[in-house]
N, C-alpha and C positions, 0 to 999 in steps of 0.2 A: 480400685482396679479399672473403674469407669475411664480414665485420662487415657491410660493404657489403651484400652479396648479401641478408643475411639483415634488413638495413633495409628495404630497396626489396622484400622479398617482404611483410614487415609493413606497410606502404607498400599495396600494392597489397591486403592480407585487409583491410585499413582502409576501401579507396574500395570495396571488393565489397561491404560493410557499411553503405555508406553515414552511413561515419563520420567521412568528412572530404568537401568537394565535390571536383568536378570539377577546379576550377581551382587549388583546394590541390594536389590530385593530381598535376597537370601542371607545378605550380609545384618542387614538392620534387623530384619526381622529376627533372628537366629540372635542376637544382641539384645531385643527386647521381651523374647521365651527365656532369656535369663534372666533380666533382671523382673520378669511375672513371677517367677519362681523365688527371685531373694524377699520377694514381696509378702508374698504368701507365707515366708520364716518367719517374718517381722509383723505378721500380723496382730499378735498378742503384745505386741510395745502397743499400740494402736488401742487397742482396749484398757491399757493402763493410763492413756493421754486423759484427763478428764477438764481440765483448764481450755478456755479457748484460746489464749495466746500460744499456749503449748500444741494446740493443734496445727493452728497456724504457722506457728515454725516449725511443724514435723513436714507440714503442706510443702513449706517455701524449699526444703532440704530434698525432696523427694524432685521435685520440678524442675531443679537446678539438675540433677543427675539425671535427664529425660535430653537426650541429644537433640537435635533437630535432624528432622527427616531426608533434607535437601540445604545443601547449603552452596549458596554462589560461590564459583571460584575468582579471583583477581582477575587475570588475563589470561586467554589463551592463546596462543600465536603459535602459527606454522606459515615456516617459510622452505618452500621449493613443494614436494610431495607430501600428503598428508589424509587422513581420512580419522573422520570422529563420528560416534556414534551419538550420543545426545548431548547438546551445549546448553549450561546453564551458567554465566559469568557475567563479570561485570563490564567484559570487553571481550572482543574477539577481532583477531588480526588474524588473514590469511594474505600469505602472496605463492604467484605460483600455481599449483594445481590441489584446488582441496574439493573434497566430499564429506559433506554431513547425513548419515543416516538415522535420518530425525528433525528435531525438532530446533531451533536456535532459539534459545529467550537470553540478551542478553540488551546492556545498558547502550553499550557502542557497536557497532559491526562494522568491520571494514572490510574490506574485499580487492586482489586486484590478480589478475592472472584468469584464470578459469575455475570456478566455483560451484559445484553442485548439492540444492539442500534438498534431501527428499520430503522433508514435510515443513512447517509453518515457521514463519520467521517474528517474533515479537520483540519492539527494540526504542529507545531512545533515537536513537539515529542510525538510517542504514546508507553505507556509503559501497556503493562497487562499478570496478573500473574494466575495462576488458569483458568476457564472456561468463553470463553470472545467469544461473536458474534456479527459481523457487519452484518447486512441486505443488505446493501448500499455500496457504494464504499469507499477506505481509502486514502488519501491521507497524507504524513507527510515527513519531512525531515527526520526522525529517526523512524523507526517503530520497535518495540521489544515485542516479546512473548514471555510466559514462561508458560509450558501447553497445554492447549485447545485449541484454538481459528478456528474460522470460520468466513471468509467474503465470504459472496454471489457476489459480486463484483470485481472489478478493485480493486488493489493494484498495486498505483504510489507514491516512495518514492527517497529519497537521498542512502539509506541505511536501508536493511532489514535484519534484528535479529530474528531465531526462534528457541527454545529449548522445544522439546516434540512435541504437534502434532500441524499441521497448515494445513486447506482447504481452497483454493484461490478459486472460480467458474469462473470467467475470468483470465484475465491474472496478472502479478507481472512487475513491469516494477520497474528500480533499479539504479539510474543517477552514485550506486557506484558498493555497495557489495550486496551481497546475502548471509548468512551465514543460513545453514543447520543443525541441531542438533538433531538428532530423526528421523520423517517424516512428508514429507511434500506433497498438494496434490493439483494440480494445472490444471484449467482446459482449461483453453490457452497456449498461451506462457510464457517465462520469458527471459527479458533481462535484462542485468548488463555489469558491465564492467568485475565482477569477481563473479565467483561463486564455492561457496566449501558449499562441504554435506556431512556428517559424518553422515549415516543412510542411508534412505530410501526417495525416491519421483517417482510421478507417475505423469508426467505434459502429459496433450491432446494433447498439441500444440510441439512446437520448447523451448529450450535452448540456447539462442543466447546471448555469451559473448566471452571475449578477453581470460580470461582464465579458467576454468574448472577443480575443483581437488575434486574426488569425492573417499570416501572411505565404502566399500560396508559393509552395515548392513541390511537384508534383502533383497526383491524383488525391484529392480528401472526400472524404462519404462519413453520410452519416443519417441516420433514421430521422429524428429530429433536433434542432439547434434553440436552444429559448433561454434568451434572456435579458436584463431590461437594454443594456446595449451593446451594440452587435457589429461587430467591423470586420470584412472579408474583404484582403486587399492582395494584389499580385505584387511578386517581392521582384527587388532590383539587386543586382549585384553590380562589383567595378572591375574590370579587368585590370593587368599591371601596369595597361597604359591610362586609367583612370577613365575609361570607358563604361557608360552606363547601360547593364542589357538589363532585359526584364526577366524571369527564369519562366520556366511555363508550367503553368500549375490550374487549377482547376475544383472547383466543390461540387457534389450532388447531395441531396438532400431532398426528403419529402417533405418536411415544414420547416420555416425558421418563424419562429414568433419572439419580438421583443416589441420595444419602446421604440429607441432611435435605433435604427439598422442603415448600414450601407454593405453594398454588395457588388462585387467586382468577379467574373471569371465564374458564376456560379448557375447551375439549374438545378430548378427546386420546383416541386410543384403546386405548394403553396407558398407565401410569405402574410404577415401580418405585422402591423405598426401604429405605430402613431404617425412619425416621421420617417418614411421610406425613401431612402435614394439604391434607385438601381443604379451602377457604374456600369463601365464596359461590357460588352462581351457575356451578356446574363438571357437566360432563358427562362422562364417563368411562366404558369401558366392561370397563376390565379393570384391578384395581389386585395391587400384590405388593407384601406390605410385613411387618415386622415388629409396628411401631408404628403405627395408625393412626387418624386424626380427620376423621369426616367432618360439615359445615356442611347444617343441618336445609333448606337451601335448595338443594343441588344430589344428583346421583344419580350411583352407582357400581354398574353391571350387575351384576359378580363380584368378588371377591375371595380373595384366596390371602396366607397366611402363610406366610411366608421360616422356614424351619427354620436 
């Protein structure tokens, strides 16, 4: 009875979790108070088993007839209007307008139209286009936006994709890349192993990666910036006559600490280096460096050489 016991207990930390509904719950369970019961018939074959291969095949016979608790479905897809309450599949396609109340775990996610999950997103790759919100935290090897998107949560990925706008409320964590396209808006930290942002971002926390190449569209902030090298550069565009302007953009930041740094459009009021080049238009009030180049057009308070 012990197998049993220990389904119907996982069975029930499921529905407290709100991982299966109500009437899953009451279904399975109600499925498996019978077959407790055909068990408790057959319990006298069980006493008559005295061989242990004989047991072992009463074992293997009883185990096959124990369903599984949760079973992934194929695909699920809605297109135009749609609303699910908890997704457990090997894919999920929405276009159009959907609502998930709950939880998504599935292999693929797609998304395009307006999308709302009220709780966590767990996934091989999440892909969504247009106006898409997590409540919950995201989890996924490949995460990609294109638009809108907002999670209230943690974002923990392999690899994070955004193009247009994106608000993180905790922090981004990124085992590769982080790729910037537009802006983005983060209310922890973020690490990666690389990070580039062609636009704008305003993260709460820290910046912590190996390398860092940021091309200035707009207002960017951030607590602190560190890592071994560090590029902050003002971006150019071409009009239809192939005209080159520069866009206007700007960084604040209280520290940036790497190796090789250069720094264009920004005030900070530390920096620290090996090799420091200040560019244009930089305000600074304390630099520490080994190596250092400062541009006839911005001002550094103090400085101090790295022994």
């Amino acid at each position: 009875m012990g197998n049993y016991d220990d389904i119907l207990k996982k069975l029930e930390e499921k529905f407290q979790n709100e991982e299966i509904t109500k009437k899953t719950y009451r279904s399975i369970k109600a499925r498996y108070e019978k077959r407790l019961q055909e068990m408790k018939e057959i319990s006298d074959e069980i006493e008559g088993i005295e061989e242990k291969d004989e047991i072992e095949e009463f074992e293997r016979k009883i185990s096959k007839e124990i369903p599984s608790v949760k079973e992934r479905k194929n695909i699920i897809k809605i297109s135009g209007a749609g609303k699910l309450s908890q997704v457990y599949a090997k894919e999920l396609k929405c276009s159009g307008s959907t609502k998930v109340e709950g939880n998504v775990d599935a292999y693929d996610v797609k998304m395009s139209g307006s999308c709302k999950i009220s709780g966590s997103v767990k996934s091989k790759t999440f892909k969504a286009s247009g106006s898409s919100k997590i409540e919950g935290n995201a989890r996924s090897e490949m995460f990609k936006t294109a638009g809108s998107c907002k999670i209230n949560g943690n974002v923990d990925c392999d690899e994070f994709h955004t193009a247009g706008s994106c608000s993180i409320g905790g922090m981004l964590y990124s085992n590769n890349k982080v790729v910037v396209d537009g802006s983005m808006t983060v209310g922890g930290d973020i690490k990666a192993k690389e990070f580039r942002c062609a636009g704008k971002f305003d993260v709460g926390g820290s910046i912590l990666s190996q390398t860092i190449n940021v091309e200035l569209n707009g207002h960017s902030s951030a607590n602190v910036i560190e890592a071994e090298n560090i590029e902050v550069k003002k971006m150019y565009t071409k009009s239809l006559f192939g005209r080159v302007f520069k866009v206007k953009g700007s960084l604040k930041a209280n520290k940036i600490i790497g190796t090789t740094i250069y720094l264009e459009d920004t005030t900070a009021e530390f920096v620290r280096g090996e090799d420091v080049t200040i560019g244009p238009n930089c305000r600074i009030d304390a630099v520490e460096f080994k190596n250092l180049s400062v541009h006839e057009s911005s001002k550094v308070k103090n400085r101090k050489i790295i022994k």
